[in-house]
N, C-alpha and C positions, 0 to 999 in steps of 0.2 A: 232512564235512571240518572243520566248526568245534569241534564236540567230540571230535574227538582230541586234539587238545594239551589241552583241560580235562582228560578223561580222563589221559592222564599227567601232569597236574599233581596228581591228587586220587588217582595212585600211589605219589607220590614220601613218601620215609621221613617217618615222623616226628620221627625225626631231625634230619632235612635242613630237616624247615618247624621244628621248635623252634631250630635254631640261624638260620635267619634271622631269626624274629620274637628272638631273643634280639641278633644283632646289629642289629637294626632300633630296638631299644629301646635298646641299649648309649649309644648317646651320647646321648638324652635324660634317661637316669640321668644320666651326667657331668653332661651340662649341668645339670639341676637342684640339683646339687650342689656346683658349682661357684658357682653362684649364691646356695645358702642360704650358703654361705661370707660372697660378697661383700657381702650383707645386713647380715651379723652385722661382720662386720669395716668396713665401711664409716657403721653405726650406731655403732660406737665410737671413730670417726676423728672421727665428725661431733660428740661430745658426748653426754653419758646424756640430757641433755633436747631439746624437743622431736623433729625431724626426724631427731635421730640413736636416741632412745628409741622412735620407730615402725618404723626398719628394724628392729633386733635384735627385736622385737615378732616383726616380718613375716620373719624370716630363712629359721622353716620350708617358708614356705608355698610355694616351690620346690619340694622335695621332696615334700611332701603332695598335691601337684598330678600328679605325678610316679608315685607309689602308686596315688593313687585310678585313673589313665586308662591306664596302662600298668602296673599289677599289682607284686605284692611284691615282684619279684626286683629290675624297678627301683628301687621305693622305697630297698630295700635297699643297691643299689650307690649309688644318691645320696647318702643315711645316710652311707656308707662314706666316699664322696667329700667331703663336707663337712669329714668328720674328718679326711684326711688334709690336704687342702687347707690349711686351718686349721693344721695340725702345719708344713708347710713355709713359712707363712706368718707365722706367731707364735713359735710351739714345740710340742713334742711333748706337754708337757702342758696345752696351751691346746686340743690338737687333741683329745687324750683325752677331755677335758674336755666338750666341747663337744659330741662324738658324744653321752657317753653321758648326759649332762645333756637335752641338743635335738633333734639327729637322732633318733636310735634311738627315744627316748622317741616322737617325730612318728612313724615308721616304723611302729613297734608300733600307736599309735593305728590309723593306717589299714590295717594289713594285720587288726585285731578287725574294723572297720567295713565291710571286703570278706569277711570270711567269712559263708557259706549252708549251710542244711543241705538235707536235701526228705524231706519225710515219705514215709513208708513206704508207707501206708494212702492217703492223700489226695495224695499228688504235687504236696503245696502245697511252696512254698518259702520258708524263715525264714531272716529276718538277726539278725547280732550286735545282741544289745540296746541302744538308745541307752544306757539306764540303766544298763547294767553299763561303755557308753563313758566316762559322766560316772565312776563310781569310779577308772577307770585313769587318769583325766586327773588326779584330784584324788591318786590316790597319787602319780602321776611328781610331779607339784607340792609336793608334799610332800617327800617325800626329795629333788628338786632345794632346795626354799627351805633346807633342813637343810643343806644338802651348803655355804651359803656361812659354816658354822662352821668349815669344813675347815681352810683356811688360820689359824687362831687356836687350831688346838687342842682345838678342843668346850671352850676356857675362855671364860667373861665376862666375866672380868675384861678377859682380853687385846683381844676383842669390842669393849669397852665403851672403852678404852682407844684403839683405832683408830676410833673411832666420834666419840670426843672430838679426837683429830688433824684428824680431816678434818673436823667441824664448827668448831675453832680457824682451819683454814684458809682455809675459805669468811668466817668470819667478821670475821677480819682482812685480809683480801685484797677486800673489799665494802664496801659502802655501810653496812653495821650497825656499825661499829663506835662509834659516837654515838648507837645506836637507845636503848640501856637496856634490851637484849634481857638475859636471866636466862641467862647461857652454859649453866652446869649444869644448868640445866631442860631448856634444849633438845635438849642431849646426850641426857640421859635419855629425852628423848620419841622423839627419831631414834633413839635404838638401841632403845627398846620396840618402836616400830612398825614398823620397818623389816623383821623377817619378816614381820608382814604386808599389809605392802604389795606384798616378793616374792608372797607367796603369790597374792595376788589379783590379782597381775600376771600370774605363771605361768599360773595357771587359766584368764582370762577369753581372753590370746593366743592358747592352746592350743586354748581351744572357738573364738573367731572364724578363728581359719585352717583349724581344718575344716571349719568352715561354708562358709568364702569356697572352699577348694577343692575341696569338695563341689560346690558350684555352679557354678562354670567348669567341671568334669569333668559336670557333669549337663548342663548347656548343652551342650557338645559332644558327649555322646550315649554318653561312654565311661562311666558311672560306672556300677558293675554290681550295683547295687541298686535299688529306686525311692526316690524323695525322700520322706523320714520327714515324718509328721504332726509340728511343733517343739509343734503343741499340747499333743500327750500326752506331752511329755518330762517324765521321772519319775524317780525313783533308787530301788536296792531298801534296806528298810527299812533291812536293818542300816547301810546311809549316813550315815540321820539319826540311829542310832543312837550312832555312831562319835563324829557331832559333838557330839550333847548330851555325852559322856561327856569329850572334850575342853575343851570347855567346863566341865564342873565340875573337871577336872584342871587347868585355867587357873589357877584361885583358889586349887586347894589346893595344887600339886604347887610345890614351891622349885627355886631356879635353873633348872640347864637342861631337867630336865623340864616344868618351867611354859614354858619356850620351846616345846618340841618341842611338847604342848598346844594352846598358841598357836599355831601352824603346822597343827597339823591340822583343828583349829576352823574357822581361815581357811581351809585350802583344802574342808572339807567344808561348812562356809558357804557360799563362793561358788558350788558344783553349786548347791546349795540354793536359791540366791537364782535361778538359774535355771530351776529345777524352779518357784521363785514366778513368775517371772515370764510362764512358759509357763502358767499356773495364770490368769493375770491376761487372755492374751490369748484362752485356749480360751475362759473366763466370760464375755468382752466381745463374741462371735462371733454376730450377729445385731442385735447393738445400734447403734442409728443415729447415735449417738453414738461409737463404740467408735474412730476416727480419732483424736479429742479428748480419750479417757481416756487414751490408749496415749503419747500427745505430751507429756500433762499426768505421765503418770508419769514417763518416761524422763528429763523435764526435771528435776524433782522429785530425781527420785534425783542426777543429775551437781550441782543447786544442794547438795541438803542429803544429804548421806550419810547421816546417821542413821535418815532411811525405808528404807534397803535391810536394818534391822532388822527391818521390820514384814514384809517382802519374804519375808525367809529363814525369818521365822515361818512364814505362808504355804507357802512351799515346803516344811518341815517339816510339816505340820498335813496337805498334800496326801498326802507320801510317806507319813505312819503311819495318816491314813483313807481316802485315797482320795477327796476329794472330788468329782473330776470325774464319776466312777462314780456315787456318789450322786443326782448332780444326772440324771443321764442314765439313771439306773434307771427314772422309769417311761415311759421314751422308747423307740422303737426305735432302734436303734444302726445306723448303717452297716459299723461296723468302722474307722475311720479306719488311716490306713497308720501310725502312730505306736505306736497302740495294738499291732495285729496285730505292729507289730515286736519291740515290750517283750514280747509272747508268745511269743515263737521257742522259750526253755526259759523254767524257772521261775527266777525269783530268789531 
């Protein structure tokens, strides 16, 4: 008597169970989407700095949460919803903007990091490469950080010229006006640095909200890969390639190609400096100490920036020999899940 009704439940169309689990999902897209809206728009209500520079950080992470545990289609419609959200609530090109700057780009991330394939032979199963994740993160980072020449034209001058209004402004409107601050210098430095510091803003958000909702979805049991070894996080060569070549295009290339340069430097720097710094925690793994390096580094880097130099070297040096490999060549290997996942295809 009791598996009759199972039985007509496990006849009923496919149809019939795809569209409920599609309206089962349907308001949880909304919802998440609704919400990276309110992130982003309420981060800017609040002020670019502090409290209000961590929502828009955190805007995705709705939606990403959304992909990872309930699959692309929602991801998708969250993406979707953010943007139009955004459009009714700003303007239509604030909403534009937004999708295809933050959503989509978030969407796209996690719908690479849910795909598997299964070997043919072995019936093993492989997921999307961490390594090829960190390239996709560092391109969207890139043509987003480029995309804030839009409004100016892709000129410098004009750049450099709103870059000097707004630094007049702050500066007259504060406490500096008495300081014997250099206006002109400063100008110049804010508008040199300011792609990249987007840049390595973009990047570093981008990798910690997947992280973060990577792991509420792993927690909960929905996330439909296993949790990647963060030791063997690695990027394929031509990464580091991309960056060194950036990097000499910094110094030589004039105006706005020496920008764009600078923007890819930065953002294939910062994968980099994560590939070092996964480098730093795999080598430290047995060490009785290795609590105390980890604390001593991370402090280190937020005091003095300029060791996330030595960092990115590291993470370069990793990605074109392989270190970790070396070190673990005359070892037997487990396989770590990190590893096995950078092997799904070839880079």
């Amino acid at each position: 008597m009791a598996s009759r009704p199972a039985s007509n439940r496990h006849q009923r169309p496919n149809g019939q169970r795809d569209s409920k689990r599609m309206n089962h999902y349907l308001p949880i897209a909304i919802v998440a989407g609704f919400c990276t809206t309110l992130l982003n728009i309420s981060g800017y209500a609040g002020g670019i700095f502090g409290l209000g520079f961590l929502l828009v950080l955190a805007a995705p992470l709705p939606l990403m949460i959304a992909s990872l545990g309930w699959g692309n289609f929602a991801g998708l419609i969250a993406a979707l919803t953010s943007g139009v959200t955004t459009a009714l609530m700003i303007s239509p090109l604030a909403g534009l903007l937004f999708a295809l700057l933050t959503s989509l780009p978030a969407w796209w991330i996690c719908h690479l990091a849910s795909l598997s394939r299964v070997d043919e032979h072995t019936g093993e199963v492989f997921f999307y490469p961490l390594s090829r994740l960190l390239m996709w993160i560092a391109g969207f980072a890139a043509v987003a950080t480029l995309a804030m020449f839009v409004p100016f034209g892709f000129s410098l001058d004009t750049y450099m010229d709103a870059i000097s209004t707004l630094v007049k402004q702050i500066y007259d409107g504060g406490q500096f006006a008495d300081a014997g601050v250099d206006l002109d210098g400063l100008v110049q430095l804010v508008g040199r640095m300011a792609p990249t510091a987007s840049a390595l803003m973009l990047v570093f958000s981008m990798a910690t909200n997947l992280y973060i909702a990577g792991k509420v979805v792993h927690k909960s049991g929905r996330l439909a890969r296993p949790w990647p070894g963060l030791h063997w996080l690695t990027l394929p060569p031509v990464g580091a390639y991309i960056f060194l070549a950036a990097l000499i295009g910094l110094f030589v290339l004039p105006d706005l190609s020496g920008v764009l340069a600078q923007i890819v430097a930065s953002c294939f720097g910062a994968v980099l400096l994560l590939v070092g710094l996964s480098v730093i925690h795999n080598m430290t793994v047995g060490n009785p100490f290795r609590g105390g390096v980890l604390w001593v580094t991370y402090i280190l880097l937020i005091i003095l920036q300029w060791i996330s130099f030595f960092v990115v070297i590291l993470g370069t040096t990793e990605v074109l020999l392989d270190l970790r490999a070396r070190r673990l060549s005359s070892r037997s290997n487990d396989g770590p899940d990190g590893q096995n996942d950078d092997q799904s295809e070839p880079d």
